[in-house]
BAMARMAR-159291 format. One record per residue (C-alpha): residue number from 1; residue in one letter; x, y, z. Coordinates in steps of 0.5 Angstrom, whole numbers, padded with zeros to 4 digits. Layout:
seq NUM	type A	u X	v Y	w Z
...
//
This chain:
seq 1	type X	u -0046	v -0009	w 0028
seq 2	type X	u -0043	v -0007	w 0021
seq 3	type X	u -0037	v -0011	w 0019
seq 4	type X	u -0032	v -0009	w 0014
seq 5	type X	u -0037	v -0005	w 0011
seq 6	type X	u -0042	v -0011	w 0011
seq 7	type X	u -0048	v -0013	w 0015
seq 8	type X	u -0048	v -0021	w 0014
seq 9	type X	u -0042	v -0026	w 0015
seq 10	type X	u -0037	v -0025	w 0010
seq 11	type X	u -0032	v -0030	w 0010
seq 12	type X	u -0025	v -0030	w 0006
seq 13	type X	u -0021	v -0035	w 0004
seq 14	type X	u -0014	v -0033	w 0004
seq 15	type X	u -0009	v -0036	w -0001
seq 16	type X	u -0005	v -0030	w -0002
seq 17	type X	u 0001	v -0032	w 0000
seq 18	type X	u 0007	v -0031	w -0005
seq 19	type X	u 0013	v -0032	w -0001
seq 20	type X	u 0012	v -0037	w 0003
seq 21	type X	u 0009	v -0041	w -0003
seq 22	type X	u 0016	v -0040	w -0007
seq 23	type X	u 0019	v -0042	w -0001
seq 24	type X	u 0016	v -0046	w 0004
seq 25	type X	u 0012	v -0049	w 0000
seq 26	type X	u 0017	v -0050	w -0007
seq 27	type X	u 0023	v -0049	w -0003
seq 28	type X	u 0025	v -0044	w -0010
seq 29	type X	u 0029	v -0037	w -0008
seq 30	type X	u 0031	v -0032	w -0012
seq 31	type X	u 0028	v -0030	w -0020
seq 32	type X	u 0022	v -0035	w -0023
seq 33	type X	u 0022	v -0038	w -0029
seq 34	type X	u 0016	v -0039	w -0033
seq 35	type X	u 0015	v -0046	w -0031
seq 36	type X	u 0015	v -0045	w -0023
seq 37	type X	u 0010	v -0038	w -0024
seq 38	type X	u 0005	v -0044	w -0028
seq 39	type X	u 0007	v -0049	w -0021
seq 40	type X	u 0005	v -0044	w -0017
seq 41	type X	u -0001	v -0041	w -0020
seq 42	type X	u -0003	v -0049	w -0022
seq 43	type X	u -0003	v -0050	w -0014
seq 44	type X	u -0007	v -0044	w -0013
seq 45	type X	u -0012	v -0047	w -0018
seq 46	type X	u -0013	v -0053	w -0013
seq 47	type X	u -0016	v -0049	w -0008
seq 48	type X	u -0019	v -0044	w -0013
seq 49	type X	u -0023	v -0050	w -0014
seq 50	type X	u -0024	v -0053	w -0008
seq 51	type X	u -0028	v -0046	w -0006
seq 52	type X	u -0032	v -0046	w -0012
seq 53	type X	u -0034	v -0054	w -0009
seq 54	type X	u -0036	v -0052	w -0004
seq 55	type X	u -0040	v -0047	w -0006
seq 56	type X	u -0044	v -0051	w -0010
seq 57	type X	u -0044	v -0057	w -0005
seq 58	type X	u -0049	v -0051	w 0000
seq 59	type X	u -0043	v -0046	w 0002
seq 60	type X	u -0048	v -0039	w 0001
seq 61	type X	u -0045	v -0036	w -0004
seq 62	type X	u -0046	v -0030	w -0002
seq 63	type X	u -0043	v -0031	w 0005
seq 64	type X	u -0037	v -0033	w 0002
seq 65	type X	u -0030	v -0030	w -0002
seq 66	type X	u -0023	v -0031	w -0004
seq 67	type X	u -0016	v -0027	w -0002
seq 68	type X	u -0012	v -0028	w -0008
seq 69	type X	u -0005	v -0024	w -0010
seq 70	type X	u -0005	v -0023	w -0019
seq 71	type X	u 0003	v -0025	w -0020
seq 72	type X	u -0001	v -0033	w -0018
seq 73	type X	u -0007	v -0032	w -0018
seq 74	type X	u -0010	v -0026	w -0024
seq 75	type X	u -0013	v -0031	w -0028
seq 76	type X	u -0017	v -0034	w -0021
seq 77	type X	u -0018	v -0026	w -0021
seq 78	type X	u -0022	v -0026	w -0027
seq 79	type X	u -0026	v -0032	w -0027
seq 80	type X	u -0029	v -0030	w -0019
seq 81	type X	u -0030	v -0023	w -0022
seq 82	type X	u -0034	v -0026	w -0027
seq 83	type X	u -0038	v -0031	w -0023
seq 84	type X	u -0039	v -0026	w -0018
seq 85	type X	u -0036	v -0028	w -0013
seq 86	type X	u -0033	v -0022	w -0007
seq 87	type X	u -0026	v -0022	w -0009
seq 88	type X	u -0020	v -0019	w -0005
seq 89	type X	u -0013	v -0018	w -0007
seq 90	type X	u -0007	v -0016	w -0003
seq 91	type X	u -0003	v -0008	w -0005
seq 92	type X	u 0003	v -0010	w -0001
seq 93	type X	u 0010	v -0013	w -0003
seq 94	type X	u 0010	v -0020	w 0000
seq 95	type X	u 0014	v -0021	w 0007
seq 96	type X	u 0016	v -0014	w 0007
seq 97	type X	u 0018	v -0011	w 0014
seq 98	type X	u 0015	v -0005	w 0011
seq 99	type X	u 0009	v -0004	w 0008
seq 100	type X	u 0010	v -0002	w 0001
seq 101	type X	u 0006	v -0002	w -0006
seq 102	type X	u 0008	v -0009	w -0010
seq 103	type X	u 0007	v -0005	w -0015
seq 104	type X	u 0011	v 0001	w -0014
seq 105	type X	u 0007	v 0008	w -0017
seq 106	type X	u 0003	v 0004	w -0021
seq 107	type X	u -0001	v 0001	w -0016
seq 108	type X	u -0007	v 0003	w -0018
seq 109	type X	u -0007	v 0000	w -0025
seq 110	type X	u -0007	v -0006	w -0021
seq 111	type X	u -0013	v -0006	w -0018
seq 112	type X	u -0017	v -0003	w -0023
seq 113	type X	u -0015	v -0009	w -0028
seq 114	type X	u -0019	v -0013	w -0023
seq 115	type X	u -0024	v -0009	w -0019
seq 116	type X	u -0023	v -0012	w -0013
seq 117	type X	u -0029	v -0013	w -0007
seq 118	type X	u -0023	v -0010	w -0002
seq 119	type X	u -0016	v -0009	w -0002
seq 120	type X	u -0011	v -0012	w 0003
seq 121	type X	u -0005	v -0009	w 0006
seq 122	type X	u -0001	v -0013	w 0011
seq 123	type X	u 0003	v -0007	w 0015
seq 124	type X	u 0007	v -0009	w 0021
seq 125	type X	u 0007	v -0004	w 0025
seq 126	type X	u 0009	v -0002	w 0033
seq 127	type X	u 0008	v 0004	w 0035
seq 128	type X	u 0013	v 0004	w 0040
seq 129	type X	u 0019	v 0003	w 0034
seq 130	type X	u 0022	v 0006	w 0029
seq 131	type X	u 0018	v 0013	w 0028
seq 132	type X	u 0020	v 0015	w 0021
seq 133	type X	u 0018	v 0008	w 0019
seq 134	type X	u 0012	v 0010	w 0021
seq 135	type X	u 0011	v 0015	w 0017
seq 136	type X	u 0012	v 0012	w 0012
seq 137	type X	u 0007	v 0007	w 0013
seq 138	type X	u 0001	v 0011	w 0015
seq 139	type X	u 0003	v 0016	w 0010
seq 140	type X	u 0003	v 0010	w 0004
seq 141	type X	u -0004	v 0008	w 0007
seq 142	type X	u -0006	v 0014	w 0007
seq 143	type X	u -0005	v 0014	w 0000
seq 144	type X	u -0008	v 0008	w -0002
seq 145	type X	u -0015	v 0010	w 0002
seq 146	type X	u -0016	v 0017	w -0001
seq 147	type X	u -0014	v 0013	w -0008
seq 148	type X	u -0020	v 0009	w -0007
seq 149	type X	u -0024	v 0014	w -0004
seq 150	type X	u -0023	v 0019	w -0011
seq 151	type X	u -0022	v 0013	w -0016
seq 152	type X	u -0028	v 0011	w -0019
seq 153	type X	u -0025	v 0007	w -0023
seq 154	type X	u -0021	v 0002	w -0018
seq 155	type X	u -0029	v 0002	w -0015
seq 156	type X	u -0032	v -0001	w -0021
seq 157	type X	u -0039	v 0002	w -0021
seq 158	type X	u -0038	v 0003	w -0012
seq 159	type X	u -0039	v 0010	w -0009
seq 160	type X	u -0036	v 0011	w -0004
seq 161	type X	u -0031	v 0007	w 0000
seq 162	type X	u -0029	v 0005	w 0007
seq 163	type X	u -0022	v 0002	w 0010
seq 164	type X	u -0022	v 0000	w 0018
seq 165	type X	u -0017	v -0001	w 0022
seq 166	type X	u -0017	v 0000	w 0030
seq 167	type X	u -0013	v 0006	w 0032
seq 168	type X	u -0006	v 0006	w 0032
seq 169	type X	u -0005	v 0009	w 0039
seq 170	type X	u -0010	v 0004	w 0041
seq 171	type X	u -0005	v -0002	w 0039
seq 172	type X	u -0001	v -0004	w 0045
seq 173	type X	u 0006	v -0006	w 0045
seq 174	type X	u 0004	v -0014	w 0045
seq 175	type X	u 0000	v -0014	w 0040
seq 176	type X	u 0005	v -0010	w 0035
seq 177	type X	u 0009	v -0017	w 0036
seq 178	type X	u 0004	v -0019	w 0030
seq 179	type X	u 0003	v -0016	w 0023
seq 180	type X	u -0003	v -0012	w 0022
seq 181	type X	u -0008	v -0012	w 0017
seq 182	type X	u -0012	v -0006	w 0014
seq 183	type X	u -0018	v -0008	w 0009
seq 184	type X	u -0021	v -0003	w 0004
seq 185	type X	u -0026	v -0005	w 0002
seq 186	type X	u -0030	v -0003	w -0004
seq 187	type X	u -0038	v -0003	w -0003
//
């Protein structure tokens, strides 16, 4: 069975959490200042690094990746690429209740500045709710598939690209109570 557009294990260590780690971790709402950005972004070096130890402690390598947003995590986004490790960066706006582009219609800069292995959106959606919101929503991950799809560029050197996720209308209304996530994935 193919997986997210792999034929092994693949297994994503995910601290792309930006929100929470502002708010529940630090307790800091609002703007940041240079020095909480540098607390977070240090934190996320901690677990940055104990991936890496457990690579190196047996972990395959190729079994192994990071989810990692670039407002904390861009010089951790550097480093993987260039050790070669499958990396994965969110495209969306953290703790939204609507799936929107973090960085509006530049969203694609953003992604090629990293070449990332897979791009993630969470997207909470039910298909029982609001239909324009919806809308939005499908039409917003269209966009980002058919930009994967044509840009070479947010690809690095990849052909083709792929996203999964299960069918909209085979969602059913309990399961809608959790958020959704669509992996695109670059390959």
């Amino acid at each position: 069975m193919t997986v997210l557009g792999f034929d092994k294990p693949l297994y994503i260590l995910p601290f792309d959490h930006r929100g929470s780690f502002q708010k529940k971790m630090f307790g800091w709402d609002g703007k940041l200042s240079p020095q909480q950005t540098l607390e977070i972004a240090t934190a996320k070096r901690v677990i940055y690094d104990a991936f890496k130890a457990a690579i190196a402690a047996g972990v395959p390598r190729e079994k192994a990746g990071i989810l990692v947003d670039e407002q904390f995590g861009s010089a951790i986004l550097r480093d993987a690429v260039a050790d070669g490790y499958a990396t994965s960066c969110p495209a969306e706006k953290s703790g939204q209740e609507e799936f929107d582009f973090e960085y509006g219609e530049d969203f694609g800069k953003h992604i090629e500045a990293f070449q990332p292995t897979f791009c993630k959106v969470l997207v909470r959606y039910n298909p029982e709710a609001d239909q324009n919101l919806n809308r939005r929503q499908s039409a917003r991950l269209k966009r980002l598939s058919e930009y994967l799809h044509g840009n070479k560029a947010a690809a690095g050197s990849c052909s083709n690209c792929w996203y999964r996720r299960r069918s909209l209308s085979s969602i059913s209304s309990k399961e809608t109570r959790r958020p959704t996530t669509w992996s695109f994935v670059l390959d």
